[in-house]
C-alpha positions as CSV (number, residue, x, y, z in Angstrom):
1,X,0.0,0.0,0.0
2,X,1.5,3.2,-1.0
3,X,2.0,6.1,1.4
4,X,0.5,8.5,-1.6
5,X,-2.8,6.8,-1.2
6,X,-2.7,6.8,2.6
7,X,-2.3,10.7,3.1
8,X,-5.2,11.2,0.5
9,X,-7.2,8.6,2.5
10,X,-10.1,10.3,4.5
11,X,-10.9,9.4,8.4
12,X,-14.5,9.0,7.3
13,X,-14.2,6.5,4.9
14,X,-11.9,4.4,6.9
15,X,-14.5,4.9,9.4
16,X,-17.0,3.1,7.6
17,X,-14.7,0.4,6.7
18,X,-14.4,-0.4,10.5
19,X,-17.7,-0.2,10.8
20,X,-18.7,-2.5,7.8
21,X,-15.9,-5.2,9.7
22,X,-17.2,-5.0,13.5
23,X,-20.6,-5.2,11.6
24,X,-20.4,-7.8,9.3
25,X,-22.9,-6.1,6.9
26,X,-23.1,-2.7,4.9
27,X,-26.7,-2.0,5.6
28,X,-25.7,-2.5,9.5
29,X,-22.8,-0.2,9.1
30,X,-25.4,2.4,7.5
31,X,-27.4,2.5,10.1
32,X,-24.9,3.0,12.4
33,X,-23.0,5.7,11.0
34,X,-26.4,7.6,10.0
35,X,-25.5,7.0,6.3
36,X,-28.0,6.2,3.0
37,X,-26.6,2.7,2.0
38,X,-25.1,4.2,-1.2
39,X,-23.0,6.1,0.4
40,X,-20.9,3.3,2.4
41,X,-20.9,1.9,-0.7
42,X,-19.2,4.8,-2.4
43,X,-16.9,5.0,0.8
44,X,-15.7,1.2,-0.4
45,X,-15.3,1.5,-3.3
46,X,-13.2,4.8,-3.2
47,X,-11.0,3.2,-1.0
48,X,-10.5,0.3,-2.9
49,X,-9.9,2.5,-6.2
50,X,-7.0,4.3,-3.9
51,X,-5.6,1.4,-2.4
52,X,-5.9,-0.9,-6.0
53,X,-6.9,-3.7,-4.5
54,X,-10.4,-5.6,-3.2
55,X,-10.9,-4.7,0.7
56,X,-14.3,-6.8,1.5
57,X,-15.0,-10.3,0.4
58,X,-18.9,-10.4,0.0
59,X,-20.5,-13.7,0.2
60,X,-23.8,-15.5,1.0
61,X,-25.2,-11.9,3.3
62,X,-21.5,-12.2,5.1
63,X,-19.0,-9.1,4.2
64,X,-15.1,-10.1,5.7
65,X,-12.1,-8.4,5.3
66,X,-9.4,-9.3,2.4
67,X,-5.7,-9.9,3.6
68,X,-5.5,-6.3,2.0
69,X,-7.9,-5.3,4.0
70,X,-7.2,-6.7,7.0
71,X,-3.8,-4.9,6.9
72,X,-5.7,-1.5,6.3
73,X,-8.2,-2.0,9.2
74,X,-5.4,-2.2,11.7
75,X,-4.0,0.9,10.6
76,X,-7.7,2.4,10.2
77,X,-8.4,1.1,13.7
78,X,-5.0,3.2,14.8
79,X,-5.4,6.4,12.7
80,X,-9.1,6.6,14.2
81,X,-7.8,6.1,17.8
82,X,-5.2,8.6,17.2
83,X,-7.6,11.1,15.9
84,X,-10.3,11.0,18.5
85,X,-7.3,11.3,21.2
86,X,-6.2,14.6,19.9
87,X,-9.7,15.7,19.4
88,X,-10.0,14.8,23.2
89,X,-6.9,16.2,23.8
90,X,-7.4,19.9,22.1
91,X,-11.2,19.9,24.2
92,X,-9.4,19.8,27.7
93,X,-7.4,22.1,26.4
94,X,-10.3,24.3,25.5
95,X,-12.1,22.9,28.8
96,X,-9.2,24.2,30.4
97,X,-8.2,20.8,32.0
98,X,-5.0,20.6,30.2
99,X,-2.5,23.1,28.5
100,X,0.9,24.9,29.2
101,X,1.2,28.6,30.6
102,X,4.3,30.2,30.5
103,X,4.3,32.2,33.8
104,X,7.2,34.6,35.6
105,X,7.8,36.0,38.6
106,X,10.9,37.5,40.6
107,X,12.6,35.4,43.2
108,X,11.0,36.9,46.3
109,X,7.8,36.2,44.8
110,X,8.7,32.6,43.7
111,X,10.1,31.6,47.5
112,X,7.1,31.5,49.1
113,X,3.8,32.8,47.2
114,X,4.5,30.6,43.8
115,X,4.6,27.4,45.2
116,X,1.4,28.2,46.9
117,X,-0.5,28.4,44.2
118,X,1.4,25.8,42.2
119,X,0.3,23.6,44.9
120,X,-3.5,24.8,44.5
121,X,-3.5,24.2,41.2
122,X,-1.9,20.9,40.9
123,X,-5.0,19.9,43.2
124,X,-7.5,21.6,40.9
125,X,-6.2,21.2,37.4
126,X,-3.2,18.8,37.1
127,X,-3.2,18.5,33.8
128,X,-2.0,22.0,33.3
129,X,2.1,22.6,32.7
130,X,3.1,26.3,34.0
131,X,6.6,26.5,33.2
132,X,8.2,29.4,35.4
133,X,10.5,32.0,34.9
134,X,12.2,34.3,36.9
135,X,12.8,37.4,35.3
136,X,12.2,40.7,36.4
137,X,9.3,42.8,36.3
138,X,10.5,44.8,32.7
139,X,11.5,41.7,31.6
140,X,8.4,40.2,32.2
141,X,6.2,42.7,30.8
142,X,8.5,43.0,27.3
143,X,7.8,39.2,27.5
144,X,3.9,39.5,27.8
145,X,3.8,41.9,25.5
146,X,4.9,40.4,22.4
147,X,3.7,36.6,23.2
148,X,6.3,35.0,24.6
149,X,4.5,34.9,28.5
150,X,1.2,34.5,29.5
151,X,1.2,35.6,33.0
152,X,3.8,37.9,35.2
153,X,3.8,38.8,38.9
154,X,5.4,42.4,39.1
155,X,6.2,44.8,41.1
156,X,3.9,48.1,41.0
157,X,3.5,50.7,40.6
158,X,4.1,50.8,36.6
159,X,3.0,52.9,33.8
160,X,0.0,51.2,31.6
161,X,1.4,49.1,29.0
162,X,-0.7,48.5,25.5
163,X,-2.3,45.3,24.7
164,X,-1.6,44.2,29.0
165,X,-3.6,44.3,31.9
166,X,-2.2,45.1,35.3
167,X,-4.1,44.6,38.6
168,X,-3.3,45.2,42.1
169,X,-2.7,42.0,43.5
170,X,-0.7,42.0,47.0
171,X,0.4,44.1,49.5
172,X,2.7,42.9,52.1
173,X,4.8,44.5,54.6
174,X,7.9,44.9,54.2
175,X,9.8,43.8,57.9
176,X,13.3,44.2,59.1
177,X,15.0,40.6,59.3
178,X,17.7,41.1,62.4
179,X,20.6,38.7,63.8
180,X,18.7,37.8,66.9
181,X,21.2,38.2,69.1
182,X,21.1,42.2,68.5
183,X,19.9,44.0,70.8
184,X,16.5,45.7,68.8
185,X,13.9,48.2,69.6
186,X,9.8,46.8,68.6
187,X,10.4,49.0,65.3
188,X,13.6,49.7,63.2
189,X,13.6,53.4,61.9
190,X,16.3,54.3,59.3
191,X,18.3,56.1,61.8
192,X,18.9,53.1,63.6
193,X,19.3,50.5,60.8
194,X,21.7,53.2,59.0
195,X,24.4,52.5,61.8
196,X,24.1,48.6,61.4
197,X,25.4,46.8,58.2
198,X,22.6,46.0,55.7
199,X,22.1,43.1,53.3
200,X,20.1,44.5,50.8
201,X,18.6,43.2,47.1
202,X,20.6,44.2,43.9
203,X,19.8,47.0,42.6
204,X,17.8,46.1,39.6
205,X,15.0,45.2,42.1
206,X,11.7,46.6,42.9
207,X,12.7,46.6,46.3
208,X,16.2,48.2,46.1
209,X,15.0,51.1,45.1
210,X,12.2,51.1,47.9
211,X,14.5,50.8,50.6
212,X,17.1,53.7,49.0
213,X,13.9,55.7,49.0
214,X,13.1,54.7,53.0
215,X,16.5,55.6,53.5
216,X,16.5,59.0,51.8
217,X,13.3,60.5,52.9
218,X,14.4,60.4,56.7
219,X,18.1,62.2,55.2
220,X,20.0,59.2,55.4
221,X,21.5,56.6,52.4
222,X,22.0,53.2,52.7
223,X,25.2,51.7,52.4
224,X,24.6,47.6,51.6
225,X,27.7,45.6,53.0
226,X,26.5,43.5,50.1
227,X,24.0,43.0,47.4
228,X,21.8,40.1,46.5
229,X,18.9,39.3,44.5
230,X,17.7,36.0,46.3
231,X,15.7,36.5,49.7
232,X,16.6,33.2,51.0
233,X,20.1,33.4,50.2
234,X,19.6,37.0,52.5
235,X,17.8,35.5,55.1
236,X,20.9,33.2,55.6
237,X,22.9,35.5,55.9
238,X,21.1,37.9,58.4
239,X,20.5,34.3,60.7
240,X,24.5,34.0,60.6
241,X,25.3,37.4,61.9
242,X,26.2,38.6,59.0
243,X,23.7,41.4,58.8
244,X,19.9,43.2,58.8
245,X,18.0,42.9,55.8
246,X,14.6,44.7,54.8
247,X,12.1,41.3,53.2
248,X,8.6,41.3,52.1
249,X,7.0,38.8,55.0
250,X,3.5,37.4,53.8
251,X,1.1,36.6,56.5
252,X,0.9,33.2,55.4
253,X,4.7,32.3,55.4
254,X,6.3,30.6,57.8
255,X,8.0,31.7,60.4
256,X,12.0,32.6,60.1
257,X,14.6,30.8,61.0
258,X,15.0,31.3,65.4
259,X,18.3,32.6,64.8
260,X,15.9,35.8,63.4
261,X,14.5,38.4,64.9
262,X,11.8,39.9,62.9
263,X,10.4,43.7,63.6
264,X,8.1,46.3,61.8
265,X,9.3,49.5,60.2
266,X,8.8,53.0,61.1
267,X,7.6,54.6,59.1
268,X,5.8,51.3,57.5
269,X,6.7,50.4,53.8
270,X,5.2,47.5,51.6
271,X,5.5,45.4,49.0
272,X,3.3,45.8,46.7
273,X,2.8,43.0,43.6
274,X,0.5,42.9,40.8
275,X,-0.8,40.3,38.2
276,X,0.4,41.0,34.1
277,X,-1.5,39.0,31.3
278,X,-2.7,40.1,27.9
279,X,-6.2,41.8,27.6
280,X,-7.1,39.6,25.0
281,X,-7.0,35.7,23.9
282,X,-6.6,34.5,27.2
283,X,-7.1,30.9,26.9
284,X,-8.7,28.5,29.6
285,X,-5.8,27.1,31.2
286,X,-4.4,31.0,31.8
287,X,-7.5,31.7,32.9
288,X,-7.2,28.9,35.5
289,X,-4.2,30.0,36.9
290,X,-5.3,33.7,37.1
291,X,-7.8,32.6,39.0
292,X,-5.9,30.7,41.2
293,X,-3.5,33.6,42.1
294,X,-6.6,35.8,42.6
295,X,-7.1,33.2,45.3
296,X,-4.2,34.6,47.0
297,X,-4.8,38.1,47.1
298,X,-4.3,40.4,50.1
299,X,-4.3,43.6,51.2
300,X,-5.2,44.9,48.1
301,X,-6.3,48.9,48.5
302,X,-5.5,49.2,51.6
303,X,-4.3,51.7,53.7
């Protein structure tokens, strides 16, 4: 059987082929399929004008398949399989059930928040892939912006970007992370951190720039004994001694390390993190995770 005549074959007349076999009878396989008789017929013979040789021996009210076409109803019987499994598998796509979202974040978001709702939606939808990134937030929205994401978690504020959608999404406080052996007032002004040495993110960071800012407005500027762009990585270093370090701390996260002493800032300052997708052709499984993040939400407007 030639390959040629295989790619011009068409799924509904090897359809009715299978049917005629697990039938035993044309008129049977008409009925089934919701075809006039003739038209099975047709479906035969065309497929036996491609292929070049007989497919169905008929005999005495019996219809069996030729060797020929006993060797095309396995492959018929495969094709058809094949074909209703990607059917099945593009409509839990469309459903929603299945599908791959290309998702970033920065680290401090990926640390703790992430996995949260990684974990949520593995329990809801595990048939949907989110591959992570972790990029930061410019990054992210060039990324959404011509196609190559479908979701970001970003810092805000930022200016509107065409063709996105940016919502408020989190706001958490943003704590001083201590050695606990320091001796430490109940909240850490910039005066007092300014005289202590500071761990602080890199400067291409969101919060880099927040905590120069905190710095500045009480007169003072920050001067990092070292730069990092991994929280975890900080909070090490702040349990070892090594110095204080100013952290986003959701409510939900777990407590730090006991070698930690946490405290609030005076004046207060947040973190505050919004969701990035495209404003249109959002399919189902981004629309999934979106709504899984939503989940997460807090402190959103306020004060």
């Amino acid at each position: 059987m030639k390959e040629d005549a295989m790619r011009e074959i068409s799924l509904d007349r090897l359809r009715t082929l299978v049917a005629i076999a697990d039938l035993g009878s044309f008129t049977r396989a008409a009925q089934a399929l919701h075809l006039a008789p003739p038209t099975v017929s047709l479906h035969v013979s065309d497929l036996e004008t491609r292929v070049g040789a007989p497919l169905l021996h008929r005999q005495r009210g019996q219809v069996r398949p030729t060797p020929v076409g006993e060797t095309l109803l396995a492959r018929a019987r495969q094709l058809l399989a094949d074909a209703d499994r990607a059917l099945e598998d593009v409509a839990r796509e469309v459903r929603g059930d299945s599908g791959r979202v290309r998702l970033a974040a920065s680290t401090s978001a990926l640390a703790h928040l992430l996995p949260q709702a990684l974990e949520r939606l593995g329990q809801a939808h595990p048939g949907i892939d989110v591959q992570v990134a972790v990029l930061t937030t410019q990054e992210t929205l060039a990324k959404l912006a011509d196609g190559r994401l479908d979701v970001g978690l970003v810092a805000l504020p930022q200016a509107p970007v065409r063709g996105l959608v940016l919502r408020p999404w989190r706001r958490d406080p943003v704590m001083a992370f201590l050695p606990a052996a320091w001796p430490t007032p109940a909240r850490v002004s910039p005066a007092w951190l300014a005289e202590r040495p500071l761990i602080q993110n890199d400067a291409s960071t969101r919060l880099s720039r927040q905590t120069t800012e905190w710095f500045a407005a009480a007169g003072l500027e920050a001067a990092p004994r070292i730069e990092l762009n991994y929280n975890e990585a900080i909070k090490s270093l702040v349990a070892a001694g090594y110095g204080a370090a100013l952290l986003p701390h959701e409510a939900s996260a777990p407590a730090p390390d006991a070698r930690i002493a946490m405290r609030p800032l005076r004046p207060a300052l947040w973190r505050p993190l919004g969701i990035a997708h495209r404003a249109k052709g959002i399919e189902a499984a981004t629309q999934r995770v979106l709504e899984v993040l939503w989940a997460l939400r807090q402190g959103v407007g306020r004060g």
